[in-house]
NUSE-566857 format. One record per residue (C-alpha): residue in one letter; x, y, z. Coordinates in nm, 3 decimals, always signed. Example, Ala and Ser with C-alpha at 12.3 -4.5 7.8 and 13.67 -1.06 7.14 Angstrom:
REM residues 2
<node><marba>A</marba><px>+1.230</px><py>-0.450</py><pz>+0.780</pz></node>
<node><marba>S</marba><px>+1.367</px><py>-0.106</py><pz>+0.714</pz></node>
//
This chain:
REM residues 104
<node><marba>X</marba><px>-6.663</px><py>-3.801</py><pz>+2.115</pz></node>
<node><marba>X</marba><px>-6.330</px><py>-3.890</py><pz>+2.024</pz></node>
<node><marba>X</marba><px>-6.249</px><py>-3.507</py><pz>+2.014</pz></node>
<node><marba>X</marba><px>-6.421</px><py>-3.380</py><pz>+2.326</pz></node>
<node><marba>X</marba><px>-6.135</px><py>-3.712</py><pz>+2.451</pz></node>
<node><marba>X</marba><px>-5.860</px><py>-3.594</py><pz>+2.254</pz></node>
<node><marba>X</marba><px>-5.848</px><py>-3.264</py><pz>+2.386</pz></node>
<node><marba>X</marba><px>-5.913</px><py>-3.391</py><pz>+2.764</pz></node>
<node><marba>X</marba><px>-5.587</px><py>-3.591</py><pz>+2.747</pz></node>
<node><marba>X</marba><px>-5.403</px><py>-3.288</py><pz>+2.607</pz></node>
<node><marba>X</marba><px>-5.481</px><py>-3.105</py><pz>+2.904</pz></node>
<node><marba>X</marba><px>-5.442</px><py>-3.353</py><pz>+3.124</pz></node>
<node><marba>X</marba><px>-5.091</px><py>-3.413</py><pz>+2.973</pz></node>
<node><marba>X</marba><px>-5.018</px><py>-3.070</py><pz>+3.029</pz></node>
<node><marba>X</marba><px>-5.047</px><py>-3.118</py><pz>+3.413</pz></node>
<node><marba>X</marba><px>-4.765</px><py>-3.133</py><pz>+3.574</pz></node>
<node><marba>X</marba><px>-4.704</px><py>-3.515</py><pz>+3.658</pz></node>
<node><marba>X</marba><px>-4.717</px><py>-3.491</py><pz>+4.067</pz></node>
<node><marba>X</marba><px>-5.047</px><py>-3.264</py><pz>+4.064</pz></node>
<node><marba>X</marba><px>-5.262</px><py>-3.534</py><pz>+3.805</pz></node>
<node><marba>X</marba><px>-5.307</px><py>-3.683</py><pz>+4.127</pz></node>
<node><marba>X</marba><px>-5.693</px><py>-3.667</py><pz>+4.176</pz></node>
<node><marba>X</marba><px>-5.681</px><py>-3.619</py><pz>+4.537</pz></node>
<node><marba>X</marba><px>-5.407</px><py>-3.360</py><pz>+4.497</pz></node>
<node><marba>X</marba><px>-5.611</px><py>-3.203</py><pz>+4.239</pz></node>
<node><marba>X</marba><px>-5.915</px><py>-3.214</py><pz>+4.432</pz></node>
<node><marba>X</marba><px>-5.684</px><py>-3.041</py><pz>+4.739</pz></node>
<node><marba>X</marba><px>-5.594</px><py>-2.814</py><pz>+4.500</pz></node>
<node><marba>X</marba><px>-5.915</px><py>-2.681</py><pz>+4.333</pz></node>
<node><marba>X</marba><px>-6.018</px><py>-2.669</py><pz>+4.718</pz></node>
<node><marba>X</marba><px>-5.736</px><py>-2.404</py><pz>+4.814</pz></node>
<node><marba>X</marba><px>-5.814</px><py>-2.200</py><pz>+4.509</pz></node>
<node><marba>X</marba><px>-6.237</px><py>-2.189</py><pz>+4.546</pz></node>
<node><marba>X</marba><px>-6.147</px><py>-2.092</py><pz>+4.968</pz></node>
<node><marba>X</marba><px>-5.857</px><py>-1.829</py><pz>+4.874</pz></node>
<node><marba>X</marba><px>-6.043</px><py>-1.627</py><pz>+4.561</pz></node>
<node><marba>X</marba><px>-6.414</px><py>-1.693</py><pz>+4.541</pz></node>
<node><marba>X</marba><px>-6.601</px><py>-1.765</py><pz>+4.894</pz></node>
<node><marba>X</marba><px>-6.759</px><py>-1.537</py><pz>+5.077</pz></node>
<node><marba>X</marba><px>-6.509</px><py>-1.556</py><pz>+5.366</pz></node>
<node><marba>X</marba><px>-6.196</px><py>-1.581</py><pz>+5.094</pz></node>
<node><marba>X</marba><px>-5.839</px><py>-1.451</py><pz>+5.251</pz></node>
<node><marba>X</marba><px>-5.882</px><py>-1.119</py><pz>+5.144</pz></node>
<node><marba>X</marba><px>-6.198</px><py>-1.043</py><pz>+5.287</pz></node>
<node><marba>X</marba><px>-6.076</px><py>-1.202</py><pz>+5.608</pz></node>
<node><marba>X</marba><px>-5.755</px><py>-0.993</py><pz>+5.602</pz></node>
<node><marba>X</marba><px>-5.961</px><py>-0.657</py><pz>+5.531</pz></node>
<node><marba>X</marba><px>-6.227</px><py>-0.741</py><pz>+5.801</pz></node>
<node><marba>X</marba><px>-5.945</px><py>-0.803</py><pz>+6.035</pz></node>
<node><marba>X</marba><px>-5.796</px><py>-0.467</py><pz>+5.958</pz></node>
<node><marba>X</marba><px>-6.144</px><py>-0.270</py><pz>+6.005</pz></node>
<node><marba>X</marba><px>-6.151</px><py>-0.476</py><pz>+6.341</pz></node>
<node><marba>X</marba><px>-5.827</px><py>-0.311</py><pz>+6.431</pz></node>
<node><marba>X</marba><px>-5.921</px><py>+0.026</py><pz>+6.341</pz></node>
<node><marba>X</marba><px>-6.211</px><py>+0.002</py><pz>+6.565</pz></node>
<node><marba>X</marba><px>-6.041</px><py>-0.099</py><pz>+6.825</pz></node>
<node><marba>X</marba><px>-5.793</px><py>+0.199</py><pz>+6.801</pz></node>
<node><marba>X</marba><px>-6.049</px><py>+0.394</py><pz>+6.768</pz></node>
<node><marba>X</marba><px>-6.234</px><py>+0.294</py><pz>+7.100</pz></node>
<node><marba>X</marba><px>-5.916</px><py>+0.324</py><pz>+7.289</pz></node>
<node><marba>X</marba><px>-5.908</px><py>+0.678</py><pz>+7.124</pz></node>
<node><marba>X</marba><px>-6.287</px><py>+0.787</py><pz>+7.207</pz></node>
<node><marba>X</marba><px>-6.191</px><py>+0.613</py><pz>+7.556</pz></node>
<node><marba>X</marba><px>-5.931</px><py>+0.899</py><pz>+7.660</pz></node>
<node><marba>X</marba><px>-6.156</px><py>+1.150</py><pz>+7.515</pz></node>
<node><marba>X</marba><px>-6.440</px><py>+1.024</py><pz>+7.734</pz></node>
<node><marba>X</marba><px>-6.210</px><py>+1.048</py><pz>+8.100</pz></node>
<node><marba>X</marba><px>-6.056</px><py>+1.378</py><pz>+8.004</pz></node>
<node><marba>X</marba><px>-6.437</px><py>+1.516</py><pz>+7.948</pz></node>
<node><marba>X</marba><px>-6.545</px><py>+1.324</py><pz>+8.259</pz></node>
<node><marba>X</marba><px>-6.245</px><py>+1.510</py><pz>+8.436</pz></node>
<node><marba>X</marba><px>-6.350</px><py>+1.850</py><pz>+8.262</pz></node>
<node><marba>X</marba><px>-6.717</px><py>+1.806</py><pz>+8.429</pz></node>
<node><marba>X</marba><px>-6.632</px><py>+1.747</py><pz>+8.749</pz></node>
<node><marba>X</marba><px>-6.370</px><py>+2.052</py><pz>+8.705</pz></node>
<node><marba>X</marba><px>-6.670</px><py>+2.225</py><pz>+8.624</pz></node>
<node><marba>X</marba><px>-6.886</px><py>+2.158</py><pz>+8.860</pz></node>
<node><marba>X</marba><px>-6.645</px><py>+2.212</py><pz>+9.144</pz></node>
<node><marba>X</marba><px>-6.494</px><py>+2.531</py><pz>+8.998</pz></node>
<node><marba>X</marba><px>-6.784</px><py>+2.726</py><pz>+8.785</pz></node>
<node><marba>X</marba><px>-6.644</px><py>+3.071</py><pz>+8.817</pz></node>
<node><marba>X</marba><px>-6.307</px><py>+2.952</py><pz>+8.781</pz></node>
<node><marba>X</marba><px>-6.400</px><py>+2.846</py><pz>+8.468</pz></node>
<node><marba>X</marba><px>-6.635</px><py>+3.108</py><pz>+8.324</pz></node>
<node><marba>X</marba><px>-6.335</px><py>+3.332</py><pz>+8.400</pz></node>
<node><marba>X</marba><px>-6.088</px><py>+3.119</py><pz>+8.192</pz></node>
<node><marba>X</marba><px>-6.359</px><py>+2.965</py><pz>+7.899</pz></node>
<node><marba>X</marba><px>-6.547</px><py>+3.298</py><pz>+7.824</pz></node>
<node><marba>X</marba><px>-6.372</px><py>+3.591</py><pz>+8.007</pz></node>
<node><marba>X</marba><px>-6.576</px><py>+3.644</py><pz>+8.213</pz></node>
<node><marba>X</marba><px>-6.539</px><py>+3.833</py><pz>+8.552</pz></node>
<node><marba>X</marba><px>-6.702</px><py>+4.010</py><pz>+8.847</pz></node>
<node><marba>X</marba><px>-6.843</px><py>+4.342</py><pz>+8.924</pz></node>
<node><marba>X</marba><px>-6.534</px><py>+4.534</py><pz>+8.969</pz></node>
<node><marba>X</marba><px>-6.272</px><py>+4.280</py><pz>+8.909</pz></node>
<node><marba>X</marba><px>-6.009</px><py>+4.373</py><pz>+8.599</pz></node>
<node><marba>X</marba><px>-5.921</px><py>+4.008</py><pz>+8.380</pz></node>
<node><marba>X</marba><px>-5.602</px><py>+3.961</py><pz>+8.221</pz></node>
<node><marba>X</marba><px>-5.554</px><py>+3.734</py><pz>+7.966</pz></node>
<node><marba>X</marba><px>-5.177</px><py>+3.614</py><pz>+7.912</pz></node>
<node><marba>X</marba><px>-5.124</px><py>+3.424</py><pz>+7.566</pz></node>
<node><marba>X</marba><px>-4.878</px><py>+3.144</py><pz>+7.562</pz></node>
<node><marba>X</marba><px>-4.656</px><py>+3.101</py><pz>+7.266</pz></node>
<node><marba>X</marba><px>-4.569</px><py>+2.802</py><pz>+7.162</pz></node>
//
């Protein structure tokens, strides 16, 4: 018993004097468990946070893509030969199609 003692007041000497506190102590343990080993520790917060962020870029991204298609449709559906002609080369009975290549 005196042992199992002995070597609890060695390491409780080696405490820093301000920190043997118990409440401090208590604070402190508290700090450590939340930032390192619960579920919803710091980093997991921080890398959720991030993953939030992509997915929000991401929708903004699919977003533009979705009015330029819904742009493209309506194209379409107002100008179907126009686009044939331009999409697949397509042309009419006696009509001659050039096709001019930009260079960029």
């Amino acid at each position: 018993m005196s042992l199992r003692r002995n070597l609890w007041q060695a390491f409780w000497e080696l405490i820093p004097r301000p920190i043997r506190n118990r409440y401090i102590l208590v604070l402190l343990v508290f700090f450590v468990w939340m930032f390192f080993f619960d579920g919803a520790n710091v980093i997991t917060q921080w890398k959720l946070n991030q993953s939030v962020e992509k997915l929000k870029r991401d929708k903004e991204y699919y977003q533009e893509h979705l009015k330029q298609a819904e742009k493209d449709q309506k194209d379409l559906e107002e100008h179907k030969g126009k686009f044939a002609r331009e999409k697949y080369y397509m042309k009419k009975e006696g009509e001659e199609v050039f096709i001019f290549m930009d260079e960029e």
